[in-house]
C-alpha positions in Angstrom: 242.4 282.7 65.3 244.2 279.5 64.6 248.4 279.7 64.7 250.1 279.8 61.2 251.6 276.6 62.3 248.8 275.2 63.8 248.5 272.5 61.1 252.4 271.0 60.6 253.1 268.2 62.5 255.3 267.9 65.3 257.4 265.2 66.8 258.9 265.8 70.2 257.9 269.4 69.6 260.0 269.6 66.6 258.5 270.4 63.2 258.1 266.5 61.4 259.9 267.5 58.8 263.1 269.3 60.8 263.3 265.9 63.2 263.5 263.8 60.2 266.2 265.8 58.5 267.9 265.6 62.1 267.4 261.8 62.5 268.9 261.5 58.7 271.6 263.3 59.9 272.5 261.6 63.1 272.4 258.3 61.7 275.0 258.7 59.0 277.1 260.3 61.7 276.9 257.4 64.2 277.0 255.0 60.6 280.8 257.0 60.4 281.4 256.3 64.0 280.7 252.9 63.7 282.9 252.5 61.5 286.0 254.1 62.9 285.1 252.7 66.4 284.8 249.1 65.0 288.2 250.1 62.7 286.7 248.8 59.9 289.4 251.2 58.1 292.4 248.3 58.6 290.4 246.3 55.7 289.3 249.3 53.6 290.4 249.6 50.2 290.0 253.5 50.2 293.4 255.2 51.0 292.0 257.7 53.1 290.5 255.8 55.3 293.5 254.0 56.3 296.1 256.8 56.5 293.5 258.9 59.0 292.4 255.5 60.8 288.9 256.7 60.8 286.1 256.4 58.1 286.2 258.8 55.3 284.6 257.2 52.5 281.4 255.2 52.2 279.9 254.3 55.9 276.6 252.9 54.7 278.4 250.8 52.7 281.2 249.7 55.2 278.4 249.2 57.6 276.7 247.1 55.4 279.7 244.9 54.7 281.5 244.8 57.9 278.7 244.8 61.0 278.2 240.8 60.5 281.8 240.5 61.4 281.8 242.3 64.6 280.3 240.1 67.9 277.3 241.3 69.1 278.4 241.9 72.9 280.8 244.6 71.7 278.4 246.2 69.4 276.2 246.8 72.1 279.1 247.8 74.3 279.5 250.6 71.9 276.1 251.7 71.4 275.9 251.2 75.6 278.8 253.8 75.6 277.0 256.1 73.2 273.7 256.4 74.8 275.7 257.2 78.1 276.6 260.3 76.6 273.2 261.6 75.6 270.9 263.7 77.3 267.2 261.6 77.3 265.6 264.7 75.8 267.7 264.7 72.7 265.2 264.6 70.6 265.9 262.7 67.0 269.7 262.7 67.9 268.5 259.5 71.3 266.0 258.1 68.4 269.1 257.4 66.4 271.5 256.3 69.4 269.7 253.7 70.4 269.8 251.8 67.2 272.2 249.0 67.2 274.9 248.9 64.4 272.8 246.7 62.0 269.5 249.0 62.1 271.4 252.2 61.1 271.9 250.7 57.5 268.1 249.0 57.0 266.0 251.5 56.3 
């Protein structure tokens, strides 16, 4: 007799659906990161941003309009930094890491 889950797909192990919600979700956290780490906030017209120093409001959308500005030696510093910290069975979480800065907001 054939598992009940014998037909879903997997990634990684990791129900298809379940890793994609989990990539979704890593990538607007690292889009947020981004953000902060490249203090896009100094320029940002929303308040919050500016009076936590971090990104609050709209990453995809400061990502979008900031990443060009930013060299590309110390994007890839950052993302170097990043990736040093994960474990290389992470899963959908290492997928997302090792997208550079523009790739998180062209989908």
């Amino acid at each position: 007799m054939k598992s009940p889950n014998a037909n879903k797909q997997t990634i990684e192990g990791i129900p298809a659906e379940r890793y994609k919600e989990r990539l979704k979700e890593e990538r607007a956290k690292l889009r947020r990161h981004y953000c902060t780490v490249f203090r896009f906030w100094r320029s940002c017209r929303y308040k919050p941003c500016k009076n936590a120093r971090a990104c609050l409001g709209d990453a995809l959308a400061c990502l979008k309009r900031n990443e060009r500005t930013v060299p590309r030696d110390q994007q890839w510093k950052a993302r170097q930094e990043i990736l040093e910290t994960t474990p290389e069975k992470d899963g959908p979480e290492r997928a997302a890491r090792e997208c550079m800065p523009s790739e998180l907001y062209r989908q």
